[in-house]
DOVO-426511 format. One record per atom (N, C-alpha, C): x, y, z; residue in three letters. Coordinates in steps of 0.05 Angstrom, whole numbers, plus 32768, in hexadecimal, padded with zeros to 4 digits. Layout:
BEGIN
XYZALA;...
END
This chain:
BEGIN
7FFF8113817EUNK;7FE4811E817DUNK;7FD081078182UNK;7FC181098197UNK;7FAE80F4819BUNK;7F9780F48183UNK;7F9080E08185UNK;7F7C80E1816BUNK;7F6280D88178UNK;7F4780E5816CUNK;7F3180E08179UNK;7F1C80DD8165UNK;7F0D80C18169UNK;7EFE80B68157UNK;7EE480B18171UNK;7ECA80BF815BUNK;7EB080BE8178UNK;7EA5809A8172UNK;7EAA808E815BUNK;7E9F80798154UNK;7EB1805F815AUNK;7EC480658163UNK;7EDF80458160UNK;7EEC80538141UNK;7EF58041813BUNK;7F0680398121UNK;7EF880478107UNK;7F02805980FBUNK;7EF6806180DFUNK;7EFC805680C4UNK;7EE5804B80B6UNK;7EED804380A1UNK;7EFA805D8091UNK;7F0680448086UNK;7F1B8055806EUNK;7F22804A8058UNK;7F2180598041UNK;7F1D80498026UNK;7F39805D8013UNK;7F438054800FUNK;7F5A80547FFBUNK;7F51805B7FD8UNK;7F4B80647FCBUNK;7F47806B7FB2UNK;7F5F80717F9FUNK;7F6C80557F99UNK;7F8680667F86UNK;7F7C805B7F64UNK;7F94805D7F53UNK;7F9180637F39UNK;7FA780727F25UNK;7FB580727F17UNK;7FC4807C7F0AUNK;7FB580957EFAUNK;7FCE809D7EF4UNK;7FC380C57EF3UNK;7FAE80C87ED9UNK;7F9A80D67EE0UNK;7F8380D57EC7UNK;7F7780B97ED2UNK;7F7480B67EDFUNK;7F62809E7EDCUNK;7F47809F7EE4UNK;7F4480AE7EF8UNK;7F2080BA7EFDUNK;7F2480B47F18UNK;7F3280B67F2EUNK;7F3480B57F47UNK;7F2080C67F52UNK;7F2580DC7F4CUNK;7F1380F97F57UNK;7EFA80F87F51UNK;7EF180F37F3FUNK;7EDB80EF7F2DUNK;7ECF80DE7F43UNK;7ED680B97F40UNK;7EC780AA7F5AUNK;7EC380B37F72UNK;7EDC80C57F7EUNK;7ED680D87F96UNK;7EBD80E17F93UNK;7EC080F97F86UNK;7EA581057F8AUNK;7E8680F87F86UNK;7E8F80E57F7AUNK;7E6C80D87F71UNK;7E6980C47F91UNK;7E7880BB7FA7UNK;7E7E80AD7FB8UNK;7E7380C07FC9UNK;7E8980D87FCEUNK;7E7B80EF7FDEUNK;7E5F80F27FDCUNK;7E5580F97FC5UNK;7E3881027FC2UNK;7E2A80EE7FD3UNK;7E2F80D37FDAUNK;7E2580C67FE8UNK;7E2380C38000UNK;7E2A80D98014UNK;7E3180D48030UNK;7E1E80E08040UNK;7E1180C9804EUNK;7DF480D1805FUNK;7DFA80F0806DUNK;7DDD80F5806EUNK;7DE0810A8083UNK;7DE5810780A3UNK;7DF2811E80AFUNK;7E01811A80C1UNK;7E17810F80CBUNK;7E1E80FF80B7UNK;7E3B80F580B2UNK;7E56811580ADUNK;7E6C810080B1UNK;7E7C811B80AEUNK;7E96810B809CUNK;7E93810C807FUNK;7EB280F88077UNK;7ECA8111806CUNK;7EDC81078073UNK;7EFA8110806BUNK;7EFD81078055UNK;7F1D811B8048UNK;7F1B81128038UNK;7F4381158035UNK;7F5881078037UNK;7F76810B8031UNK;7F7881078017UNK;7F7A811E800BUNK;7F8A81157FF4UNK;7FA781207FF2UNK;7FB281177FDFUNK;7FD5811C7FD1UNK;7FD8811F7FC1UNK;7FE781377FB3UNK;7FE781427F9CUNK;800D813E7F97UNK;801181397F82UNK;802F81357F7FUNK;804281527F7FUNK;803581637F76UNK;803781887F6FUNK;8035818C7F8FUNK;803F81AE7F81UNK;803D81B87F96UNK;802181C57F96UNK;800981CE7F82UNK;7FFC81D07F83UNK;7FDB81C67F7EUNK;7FD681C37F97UNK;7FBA81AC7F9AUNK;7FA581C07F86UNK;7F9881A07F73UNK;7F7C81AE7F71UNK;7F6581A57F6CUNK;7F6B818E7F71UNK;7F5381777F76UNK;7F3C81837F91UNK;7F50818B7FA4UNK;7F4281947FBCUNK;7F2681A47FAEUNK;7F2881B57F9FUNK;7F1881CB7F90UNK;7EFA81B97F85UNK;7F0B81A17F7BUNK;7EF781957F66UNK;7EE281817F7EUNK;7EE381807FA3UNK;7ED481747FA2UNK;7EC2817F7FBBUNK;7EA981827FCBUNK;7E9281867FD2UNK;7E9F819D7FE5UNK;7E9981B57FE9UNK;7EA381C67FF7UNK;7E8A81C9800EUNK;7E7181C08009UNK;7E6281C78027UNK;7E6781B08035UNK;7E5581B3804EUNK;7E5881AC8065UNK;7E58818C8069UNK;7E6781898079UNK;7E6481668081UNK;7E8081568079UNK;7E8F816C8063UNK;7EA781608053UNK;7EBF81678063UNK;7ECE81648069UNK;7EF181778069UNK;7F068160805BUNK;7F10816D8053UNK;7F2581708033UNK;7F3D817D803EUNK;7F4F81608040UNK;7F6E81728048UNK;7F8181638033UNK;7F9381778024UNK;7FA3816F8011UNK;7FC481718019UNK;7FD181608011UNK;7FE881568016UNK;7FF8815B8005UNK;800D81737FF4UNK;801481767FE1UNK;8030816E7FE0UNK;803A816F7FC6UNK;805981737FCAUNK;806C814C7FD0UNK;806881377FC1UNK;806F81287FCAUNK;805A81107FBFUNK;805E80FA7FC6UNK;804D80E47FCEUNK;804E80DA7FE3UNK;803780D57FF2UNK;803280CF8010UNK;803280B48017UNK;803180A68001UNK;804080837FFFUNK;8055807F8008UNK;806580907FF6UNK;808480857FFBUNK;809980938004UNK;808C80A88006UNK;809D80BC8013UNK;80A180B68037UNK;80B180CE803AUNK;80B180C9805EUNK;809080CA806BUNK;808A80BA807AUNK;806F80B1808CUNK;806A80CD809BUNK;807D80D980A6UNK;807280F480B4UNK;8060810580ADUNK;8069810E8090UNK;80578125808EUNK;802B81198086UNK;802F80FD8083UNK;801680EF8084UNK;800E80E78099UNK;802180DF80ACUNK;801580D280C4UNK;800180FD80D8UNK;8011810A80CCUNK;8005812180DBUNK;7FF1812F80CBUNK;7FF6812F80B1UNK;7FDB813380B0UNK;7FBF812980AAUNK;7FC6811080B3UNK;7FB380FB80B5UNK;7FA280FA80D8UNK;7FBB80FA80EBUNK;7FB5810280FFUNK;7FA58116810AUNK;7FAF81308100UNK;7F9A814A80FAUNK;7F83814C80EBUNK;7F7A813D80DCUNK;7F67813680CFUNK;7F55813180DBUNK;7F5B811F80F0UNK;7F4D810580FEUNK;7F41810F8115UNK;7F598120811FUNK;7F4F81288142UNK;7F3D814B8140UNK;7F4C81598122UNK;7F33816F8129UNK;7F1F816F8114UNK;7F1481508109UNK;7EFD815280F6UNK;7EEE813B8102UNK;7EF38125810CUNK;7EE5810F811CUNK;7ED7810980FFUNK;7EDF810180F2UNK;7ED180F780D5UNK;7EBF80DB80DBUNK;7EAF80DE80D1UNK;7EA280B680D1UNK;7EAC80AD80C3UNK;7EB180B480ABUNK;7EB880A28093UNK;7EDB80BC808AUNK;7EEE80A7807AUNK;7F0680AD806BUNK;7F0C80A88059UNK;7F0D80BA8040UNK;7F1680AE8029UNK;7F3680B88028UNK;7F4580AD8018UNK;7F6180B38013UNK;7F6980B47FF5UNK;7F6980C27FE7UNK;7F7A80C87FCBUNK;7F9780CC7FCCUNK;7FAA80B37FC9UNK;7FC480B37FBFUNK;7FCF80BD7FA6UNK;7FD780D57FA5UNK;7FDC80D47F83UNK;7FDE80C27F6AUNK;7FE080CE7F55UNK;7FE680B37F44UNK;7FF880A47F3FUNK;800A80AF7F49UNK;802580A87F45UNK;8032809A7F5DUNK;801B80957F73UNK;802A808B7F92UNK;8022806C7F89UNK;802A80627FA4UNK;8034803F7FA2UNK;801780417FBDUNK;7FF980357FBCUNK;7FEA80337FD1UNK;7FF6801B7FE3UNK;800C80027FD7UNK;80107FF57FE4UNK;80177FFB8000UNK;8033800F7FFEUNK;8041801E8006UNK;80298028802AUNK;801B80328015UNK;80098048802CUNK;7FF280328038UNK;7FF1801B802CUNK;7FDF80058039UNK;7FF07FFB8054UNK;80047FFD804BUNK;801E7FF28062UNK;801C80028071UNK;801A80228073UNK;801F80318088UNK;800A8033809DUNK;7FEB8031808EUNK;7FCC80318093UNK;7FC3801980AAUNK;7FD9800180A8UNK;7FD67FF080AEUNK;7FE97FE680C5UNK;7FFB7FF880D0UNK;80087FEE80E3UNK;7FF97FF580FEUNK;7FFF7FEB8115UNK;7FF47FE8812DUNK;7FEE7FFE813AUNK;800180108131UNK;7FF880368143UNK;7FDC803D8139UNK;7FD58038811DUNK;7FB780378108UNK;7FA5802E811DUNK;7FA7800B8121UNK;7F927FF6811FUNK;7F7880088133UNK;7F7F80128145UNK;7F6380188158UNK;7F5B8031814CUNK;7F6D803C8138UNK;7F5480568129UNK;7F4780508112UNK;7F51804380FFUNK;7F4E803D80E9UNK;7F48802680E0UNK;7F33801F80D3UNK;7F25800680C5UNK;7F28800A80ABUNK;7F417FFC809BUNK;7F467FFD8080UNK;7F2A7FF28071UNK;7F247FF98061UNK;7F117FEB8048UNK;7F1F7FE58037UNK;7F117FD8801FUNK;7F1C7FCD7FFFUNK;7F287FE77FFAUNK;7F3E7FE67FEFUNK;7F4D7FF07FE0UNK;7F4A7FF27FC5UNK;7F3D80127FB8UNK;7F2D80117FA1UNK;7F4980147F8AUNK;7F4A800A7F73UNK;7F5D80197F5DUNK;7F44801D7F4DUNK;7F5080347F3CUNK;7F3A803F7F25UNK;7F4C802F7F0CUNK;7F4880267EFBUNK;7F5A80317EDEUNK;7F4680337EC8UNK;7F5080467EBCUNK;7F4480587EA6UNK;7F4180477E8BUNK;7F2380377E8BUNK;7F2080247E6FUNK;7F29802C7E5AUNK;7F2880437E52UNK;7F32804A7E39UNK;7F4A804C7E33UNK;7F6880477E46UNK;7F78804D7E38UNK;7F8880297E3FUNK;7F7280157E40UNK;7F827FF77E3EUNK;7F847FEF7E30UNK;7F8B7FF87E19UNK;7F8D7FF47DFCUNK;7FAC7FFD7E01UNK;7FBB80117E08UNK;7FD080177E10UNK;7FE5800F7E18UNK;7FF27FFA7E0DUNK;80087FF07E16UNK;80157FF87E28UNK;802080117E1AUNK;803680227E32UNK;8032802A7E46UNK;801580357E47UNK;800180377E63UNK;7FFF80257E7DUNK;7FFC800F7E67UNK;7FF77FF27E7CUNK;800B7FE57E85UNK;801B7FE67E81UNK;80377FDE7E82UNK;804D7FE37E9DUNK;804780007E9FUNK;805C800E7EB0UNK;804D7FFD7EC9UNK;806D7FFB7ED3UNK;806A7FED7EF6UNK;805C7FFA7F00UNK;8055800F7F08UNK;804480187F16UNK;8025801E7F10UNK;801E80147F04UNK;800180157EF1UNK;80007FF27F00UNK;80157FE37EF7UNK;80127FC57F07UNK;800B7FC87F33UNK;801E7FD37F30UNK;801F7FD57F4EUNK;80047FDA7F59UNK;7FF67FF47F51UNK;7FDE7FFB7F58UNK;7FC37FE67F5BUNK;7FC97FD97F42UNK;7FB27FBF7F3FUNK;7FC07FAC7F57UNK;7FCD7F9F7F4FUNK;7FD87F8B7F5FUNK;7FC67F8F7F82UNK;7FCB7FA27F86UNK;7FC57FA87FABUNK;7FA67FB47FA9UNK;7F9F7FB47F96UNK;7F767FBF7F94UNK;7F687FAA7FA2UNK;7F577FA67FACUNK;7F407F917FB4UNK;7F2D7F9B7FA3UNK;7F297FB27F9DUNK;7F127FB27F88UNK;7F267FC37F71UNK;7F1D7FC47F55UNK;7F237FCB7F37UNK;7F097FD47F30UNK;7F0F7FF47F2BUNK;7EF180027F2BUNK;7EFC80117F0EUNK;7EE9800E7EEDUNK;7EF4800C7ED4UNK;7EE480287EDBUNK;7EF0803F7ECDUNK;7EE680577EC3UNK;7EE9805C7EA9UNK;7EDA806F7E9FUNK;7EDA80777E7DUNK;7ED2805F7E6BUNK;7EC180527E77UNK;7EB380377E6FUNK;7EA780477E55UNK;7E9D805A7E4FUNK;7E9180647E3AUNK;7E9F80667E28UNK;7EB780677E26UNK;7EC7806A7E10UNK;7EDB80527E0FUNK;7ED880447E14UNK;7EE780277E14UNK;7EE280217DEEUNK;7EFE80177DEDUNK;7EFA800A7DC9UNK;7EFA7FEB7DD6UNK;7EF47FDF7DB2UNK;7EF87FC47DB7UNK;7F0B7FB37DB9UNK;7F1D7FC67DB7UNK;7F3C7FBF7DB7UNK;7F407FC47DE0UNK;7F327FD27DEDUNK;7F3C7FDD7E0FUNK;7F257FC67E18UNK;7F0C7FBC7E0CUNK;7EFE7FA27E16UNK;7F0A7F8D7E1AUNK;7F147F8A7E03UNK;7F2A7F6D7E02UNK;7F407F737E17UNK;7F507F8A7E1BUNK;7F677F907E21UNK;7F607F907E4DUNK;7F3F7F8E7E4CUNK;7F3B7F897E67UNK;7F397F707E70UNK;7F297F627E5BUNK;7F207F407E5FUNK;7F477F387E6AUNK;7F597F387E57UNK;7F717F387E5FUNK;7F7E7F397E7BUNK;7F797F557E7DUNK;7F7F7F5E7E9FUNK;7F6E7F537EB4UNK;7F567F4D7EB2UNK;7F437F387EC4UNK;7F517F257EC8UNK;7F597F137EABUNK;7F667EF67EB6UNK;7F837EFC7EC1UNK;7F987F0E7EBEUNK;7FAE7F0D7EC7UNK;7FA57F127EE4UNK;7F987F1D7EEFUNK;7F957F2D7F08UNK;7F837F167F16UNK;7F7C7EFC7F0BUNK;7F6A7EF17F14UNK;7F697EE27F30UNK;7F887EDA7F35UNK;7F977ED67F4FUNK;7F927EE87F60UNK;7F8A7EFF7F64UNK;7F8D7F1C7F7CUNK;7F707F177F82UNK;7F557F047F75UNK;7F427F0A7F7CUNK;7F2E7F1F7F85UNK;7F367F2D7F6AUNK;7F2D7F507F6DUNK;7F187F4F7F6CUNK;7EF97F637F70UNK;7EE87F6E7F68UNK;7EEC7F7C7F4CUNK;7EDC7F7F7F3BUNK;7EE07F887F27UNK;7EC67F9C7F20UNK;7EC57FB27F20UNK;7EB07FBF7F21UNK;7EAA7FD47EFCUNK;7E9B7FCA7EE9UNK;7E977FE27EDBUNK;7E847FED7ED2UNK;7E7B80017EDFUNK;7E5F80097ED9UNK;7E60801C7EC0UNK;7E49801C7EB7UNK;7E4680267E9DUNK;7E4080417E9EUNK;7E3980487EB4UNK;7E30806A7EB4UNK;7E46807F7EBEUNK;7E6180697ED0UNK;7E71806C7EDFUNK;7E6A80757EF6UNK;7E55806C7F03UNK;7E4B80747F1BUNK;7E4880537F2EUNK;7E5380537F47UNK;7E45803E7F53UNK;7E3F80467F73UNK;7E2880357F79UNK;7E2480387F9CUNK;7E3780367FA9UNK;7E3780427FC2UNK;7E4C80417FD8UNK;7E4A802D7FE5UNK;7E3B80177FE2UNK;7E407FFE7FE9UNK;7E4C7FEF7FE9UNK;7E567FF57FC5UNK;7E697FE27FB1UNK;7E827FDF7FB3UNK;7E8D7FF97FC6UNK;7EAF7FFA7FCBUNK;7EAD80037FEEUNK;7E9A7FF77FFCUNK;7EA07FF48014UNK;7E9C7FD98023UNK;7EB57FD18017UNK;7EBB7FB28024UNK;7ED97FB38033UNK;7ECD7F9E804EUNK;7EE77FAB805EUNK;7F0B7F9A8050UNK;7F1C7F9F8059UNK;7F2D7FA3804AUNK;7F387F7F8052UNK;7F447F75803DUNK;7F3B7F588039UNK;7F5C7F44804FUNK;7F6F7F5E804EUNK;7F8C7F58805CUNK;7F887F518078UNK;7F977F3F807CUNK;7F957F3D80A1UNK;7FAC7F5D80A9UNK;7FAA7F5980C1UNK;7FB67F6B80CBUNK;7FD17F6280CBUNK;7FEB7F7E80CBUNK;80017F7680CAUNK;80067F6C80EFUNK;80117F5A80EAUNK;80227F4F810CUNK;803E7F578108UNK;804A7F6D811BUNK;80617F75811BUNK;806D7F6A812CUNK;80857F5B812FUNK;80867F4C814CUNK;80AB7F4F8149UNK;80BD7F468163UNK;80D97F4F8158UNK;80E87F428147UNK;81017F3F8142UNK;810B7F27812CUNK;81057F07813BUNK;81027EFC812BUNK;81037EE2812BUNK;81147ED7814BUNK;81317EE0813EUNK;81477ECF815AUNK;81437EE0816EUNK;81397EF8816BUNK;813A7F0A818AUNK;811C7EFD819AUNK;810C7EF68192UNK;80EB7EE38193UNK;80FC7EC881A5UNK;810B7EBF8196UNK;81177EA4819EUNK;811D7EAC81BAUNK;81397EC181BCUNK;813D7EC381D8UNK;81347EC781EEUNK;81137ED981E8UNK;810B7EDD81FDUNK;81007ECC820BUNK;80F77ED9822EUNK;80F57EBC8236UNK;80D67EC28243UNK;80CA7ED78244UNK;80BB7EE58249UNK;809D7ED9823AUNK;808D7ED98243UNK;80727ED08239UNK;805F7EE4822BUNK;80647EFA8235UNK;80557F16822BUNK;80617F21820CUNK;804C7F2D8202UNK;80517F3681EDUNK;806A7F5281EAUNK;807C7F4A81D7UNK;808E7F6581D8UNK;80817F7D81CFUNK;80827F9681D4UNK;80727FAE81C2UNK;808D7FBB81AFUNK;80807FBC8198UNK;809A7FC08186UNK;809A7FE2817CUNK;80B37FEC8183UNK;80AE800C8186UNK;80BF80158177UNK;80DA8001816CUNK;80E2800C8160UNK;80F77FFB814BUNK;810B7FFB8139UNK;81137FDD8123UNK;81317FD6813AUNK;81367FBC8138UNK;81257FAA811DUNK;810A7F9D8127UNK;81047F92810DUNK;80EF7F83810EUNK;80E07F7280FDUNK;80D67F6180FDUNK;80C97F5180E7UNK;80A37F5580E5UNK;809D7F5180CCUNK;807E7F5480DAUNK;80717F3A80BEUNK;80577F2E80BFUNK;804D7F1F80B3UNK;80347F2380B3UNK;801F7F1F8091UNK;800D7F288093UNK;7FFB7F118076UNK;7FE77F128069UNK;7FDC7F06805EUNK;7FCD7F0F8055UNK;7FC77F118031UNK;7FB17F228025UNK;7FB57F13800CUNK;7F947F0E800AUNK;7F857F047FF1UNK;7F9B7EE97FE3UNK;7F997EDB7FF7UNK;7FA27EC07FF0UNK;7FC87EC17FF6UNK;7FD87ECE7FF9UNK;7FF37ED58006UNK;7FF17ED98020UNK;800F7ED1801DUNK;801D7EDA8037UNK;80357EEC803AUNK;803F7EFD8040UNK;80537F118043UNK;80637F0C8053UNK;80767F08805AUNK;808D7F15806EUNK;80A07F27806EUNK;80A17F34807AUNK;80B47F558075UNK;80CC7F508090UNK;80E07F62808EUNK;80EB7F6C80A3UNK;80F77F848099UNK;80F47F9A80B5UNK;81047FB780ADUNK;81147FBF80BCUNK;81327FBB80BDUNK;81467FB580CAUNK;81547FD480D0UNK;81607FE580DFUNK;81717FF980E1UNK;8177800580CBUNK;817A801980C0UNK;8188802280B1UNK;81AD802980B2UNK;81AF802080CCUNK;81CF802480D0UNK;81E2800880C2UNK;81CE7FED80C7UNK;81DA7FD580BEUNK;81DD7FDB80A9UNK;81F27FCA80A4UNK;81FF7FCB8083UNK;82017FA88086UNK;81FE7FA48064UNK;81FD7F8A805BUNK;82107F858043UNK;821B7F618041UNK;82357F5F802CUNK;82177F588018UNK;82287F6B8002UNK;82137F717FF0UNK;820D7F4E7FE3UNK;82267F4A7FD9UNK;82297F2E7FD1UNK;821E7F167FDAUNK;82177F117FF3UNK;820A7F038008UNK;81F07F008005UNK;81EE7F1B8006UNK;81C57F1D8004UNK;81C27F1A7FEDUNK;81D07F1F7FDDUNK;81C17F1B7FBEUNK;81C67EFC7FBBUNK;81D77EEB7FCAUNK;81D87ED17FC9UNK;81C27EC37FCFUNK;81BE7ED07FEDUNK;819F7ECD7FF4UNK;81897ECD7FEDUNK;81817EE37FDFUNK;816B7EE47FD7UNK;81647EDE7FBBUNK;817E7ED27FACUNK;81827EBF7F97UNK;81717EA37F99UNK;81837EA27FB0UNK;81787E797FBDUNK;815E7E7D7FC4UNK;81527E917FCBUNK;81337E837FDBUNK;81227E757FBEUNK;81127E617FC8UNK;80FE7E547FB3UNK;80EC7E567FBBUNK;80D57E537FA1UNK;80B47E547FABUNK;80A97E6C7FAAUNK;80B47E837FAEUNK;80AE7E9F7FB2UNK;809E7EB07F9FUNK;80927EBD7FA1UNK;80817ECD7F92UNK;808B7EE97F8EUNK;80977EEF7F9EUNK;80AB7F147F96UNK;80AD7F167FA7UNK;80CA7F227FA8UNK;80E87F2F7FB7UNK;80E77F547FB3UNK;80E57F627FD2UNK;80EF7F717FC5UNK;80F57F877FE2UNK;81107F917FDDUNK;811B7F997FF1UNK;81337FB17FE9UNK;81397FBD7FF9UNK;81417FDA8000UNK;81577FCD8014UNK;81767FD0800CUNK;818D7FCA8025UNK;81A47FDF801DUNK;81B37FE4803AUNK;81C77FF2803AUNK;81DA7FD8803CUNK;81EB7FD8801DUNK;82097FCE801FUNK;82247FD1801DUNK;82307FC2801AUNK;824A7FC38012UNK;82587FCF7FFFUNK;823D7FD57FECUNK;823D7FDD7FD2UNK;822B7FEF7FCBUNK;822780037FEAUNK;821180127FDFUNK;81EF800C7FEAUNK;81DB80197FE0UNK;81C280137FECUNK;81BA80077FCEUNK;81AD7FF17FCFUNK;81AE7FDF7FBFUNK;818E7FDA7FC4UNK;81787FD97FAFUNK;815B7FCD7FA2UNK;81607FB77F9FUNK;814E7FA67FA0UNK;81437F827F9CUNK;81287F877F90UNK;81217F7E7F80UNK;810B7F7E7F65UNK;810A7F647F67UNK;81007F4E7F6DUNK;80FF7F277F69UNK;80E67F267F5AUNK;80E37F197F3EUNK;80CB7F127F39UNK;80D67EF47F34UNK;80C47ED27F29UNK;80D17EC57F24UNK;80E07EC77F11UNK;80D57EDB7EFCUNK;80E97ED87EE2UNK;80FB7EEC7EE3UNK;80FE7F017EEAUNK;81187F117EF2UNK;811D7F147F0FUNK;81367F197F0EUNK;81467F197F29UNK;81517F347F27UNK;81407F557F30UNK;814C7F6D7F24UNK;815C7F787F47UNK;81707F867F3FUNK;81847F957F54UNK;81877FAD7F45UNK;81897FC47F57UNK;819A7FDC7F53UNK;81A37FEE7F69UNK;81B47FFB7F57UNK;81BF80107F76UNK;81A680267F79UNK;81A6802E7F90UNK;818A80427F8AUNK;8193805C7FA8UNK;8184806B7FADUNK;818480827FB8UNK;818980797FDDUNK;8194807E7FEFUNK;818B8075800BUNK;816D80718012UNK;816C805C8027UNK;8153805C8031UNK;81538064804CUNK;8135805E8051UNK;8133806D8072UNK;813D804D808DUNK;814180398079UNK;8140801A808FUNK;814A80078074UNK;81557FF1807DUNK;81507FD58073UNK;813B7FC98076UNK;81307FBA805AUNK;81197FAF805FUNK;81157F9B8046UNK;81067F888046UNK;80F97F768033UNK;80EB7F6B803CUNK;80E07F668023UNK;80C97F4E8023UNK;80C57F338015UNK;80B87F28801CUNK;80B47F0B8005UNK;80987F07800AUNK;808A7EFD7FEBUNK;80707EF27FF7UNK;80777ED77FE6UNK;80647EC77FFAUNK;805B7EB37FF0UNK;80497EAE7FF0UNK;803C7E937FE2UNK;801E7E8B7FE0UNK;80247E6F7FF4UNK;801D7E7C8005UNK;80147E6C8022UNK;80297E6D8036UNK;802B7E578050UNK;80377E648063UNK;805C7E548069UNK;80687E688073UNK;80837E608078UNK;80917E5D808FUNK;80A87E4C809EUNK;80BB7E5580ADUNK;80CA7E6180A5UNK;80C77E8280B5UNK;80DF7E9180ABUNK;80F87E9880B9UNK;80FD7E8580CFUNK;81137E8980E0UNK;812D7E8080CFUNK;812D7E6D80C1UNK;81457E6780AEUNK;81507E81809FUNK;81397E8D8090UNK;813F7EA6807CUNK;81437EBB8090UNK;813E7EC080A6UNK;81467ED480C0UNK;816C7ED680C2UNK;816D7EB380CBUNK;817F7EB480C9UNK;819B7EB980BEUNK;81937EAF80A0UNK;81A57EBA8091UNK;81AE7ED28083UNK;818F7EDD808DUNK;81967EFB8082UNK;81A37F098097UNK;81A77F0780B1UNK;81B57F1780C8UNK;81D57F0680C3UNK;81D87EF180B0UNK;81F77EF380B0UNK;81FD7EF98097UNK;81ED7F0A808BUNK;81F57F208079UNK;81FD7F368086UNK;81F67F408095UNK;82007F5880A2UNK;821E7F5480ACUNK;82287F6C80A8UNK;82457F7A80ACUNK;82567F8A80B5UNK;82387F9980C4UNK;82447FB280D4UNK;82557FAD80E6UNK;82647FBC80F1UNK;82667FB5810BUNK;82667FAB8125UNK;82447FB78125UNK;82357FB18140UNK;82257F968139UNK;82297F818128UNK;82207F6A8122UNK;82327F4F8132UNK;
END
């Protein structure tokens, strides 16, 4: 589906948050702000099968509101988002895009997808908003779960809701989360009325662009001066956000790997900041979890490709680690 934008590239702003947290709420006070003659969209994702946020936000003119049910649009298969994102685009010509990921999705996930090269000439990512809900950081158990982490981690801005009912126990329990988070160089936003200008969370989005380019040794062989166009895996890509650096590759899903090998591998790397990867082996389809202080593995469900990542804080040769991970592989056709 061709996609047609009257302006170039549309901003687009990401609004996630864990469930209850006032996502919808900032929507709409954001919406209320959208000049006249403007026309903004709005994707959201509902984990159910039945949407109803759609209900709760501006039904006259200037808005369209398309909901995505049944799933999360992070991490699930890219199809059913890449189309109706597509359709969004080409029969609403929106100026502006907001996007609501459920609560329960990974925005990293969908920052990755927002951000590959088929995107770049429609879409102008902005800051990446998370909400979390002041009153319940008093909450251990709340705060805790990986995915309450994950969400912060990838925010450029931290927008506090339910500021009114914050104890002095969820004040302290924020001063806390400021300094842990102090490395990501977040915005930190908390207004007291829970209202802020649309100024305040339209900053463009702080990540370079991903460079998808082919593996490492297939780069080596060529002899060609022109850029390869990459259409389909494998592949490696490299990118940099808020003081990191990333490198990924997402390899076939047919290769199979000696389980034992890679986990040797990705034992030995030093320096690293987190490991974490999805492989078909010897032993099954096998998770990589790397923090420095745990080293987590499990067997887990098939995926759609091989893939990992590593970030580090600053820059690397990664043709050595290329290497060694393709004599992990075992298939066959290797």
């Amino acid at each position: 589906m061709k996609l047609v934008s009257p302006h170039g590239a549309i901003p687009v702003h990401i609004i996630s948050g864990f469930l209850g947290a006032g996502k919808t709420t900032l929507l709409q006070h954001l919406l209320a702000q959208k000049p006249e003659g403007e026309t903004w969209a709005v994707l959201m994702n509902e984990f159910g099968q039945i949407g109803v946020d759609q209900e709760l936000l501006p039904q006259q003119g200037g808005y369209a509101v398309k909901e995505l049910l049944g799933g999360c649009l992070c991490c699930s298969s890219q199809l059913p988002m890449q189309i109706a994102l597509s359709r969004l685009l080409s029969e609403e010509k929106p100026d502006r895009l907001f996007i609501e990921p459920t609560g329960l999705g990974h925005p990293a996930q969908l920052l990755e997808q927002l951000t590959e090269p088929h995107w770049l000439p429609h879409l102008s990512m902005r800051a990446l908003v998370t909400v979390v809900d002041g009153s319940r950081l008093h909450d251990a158990d709340w705060t805790k779960q990986n995915l309450y982490a994950d969400q912060l981690k990838v925010a450029q801005i931290v927008f506090i809701s339910h500021v009114d009912m914050m104890t002095n126990a969820d004040e302290h329990a924020l001063d806390d989360l400021q300094k842990a988070y102090a490395p990501y160089l977040q915005l930190w936003l908390k207004p007291e009325n829970g209202k802020i200008e649309f100024a305040e969370i339209d900053h463009v989005y702080a990540g370079s662009p991903r460079k998808i380019q082919p593996l490492l040794r297939i780069q080596k062989q060529q002899t060609q001066s022109t850029p390869i166009e990459i259409k389909q895996l494998p592949y490696h890509y490299v990118e940099s956000a808020q003081g990191y650096s990333v490198a990924g590759w997402k390899l076939p899903k047919r290769w199979t790997f000696d389980f034992m090998e890679l986990l040797d591998l990705l034992c030995e790397q030093k320096n690293w900041l987190r490991i974490k990867g999805i492989f078909h082996t010897n032993q099954g389809w096998k998770t990589f979890n790397f923090n420095p202080e745990q080293f987590n593995y499990l067997s887990s469900e098939e995926g759609i490709d091989n893939r990992v990542e590593v970030i580090y804080q600053g820059e690397r040769d990664w043709q050595a680690f290329e290497d060694l991970l393709m004599q992990c592989r075992i298939d066959a056709e290797n």
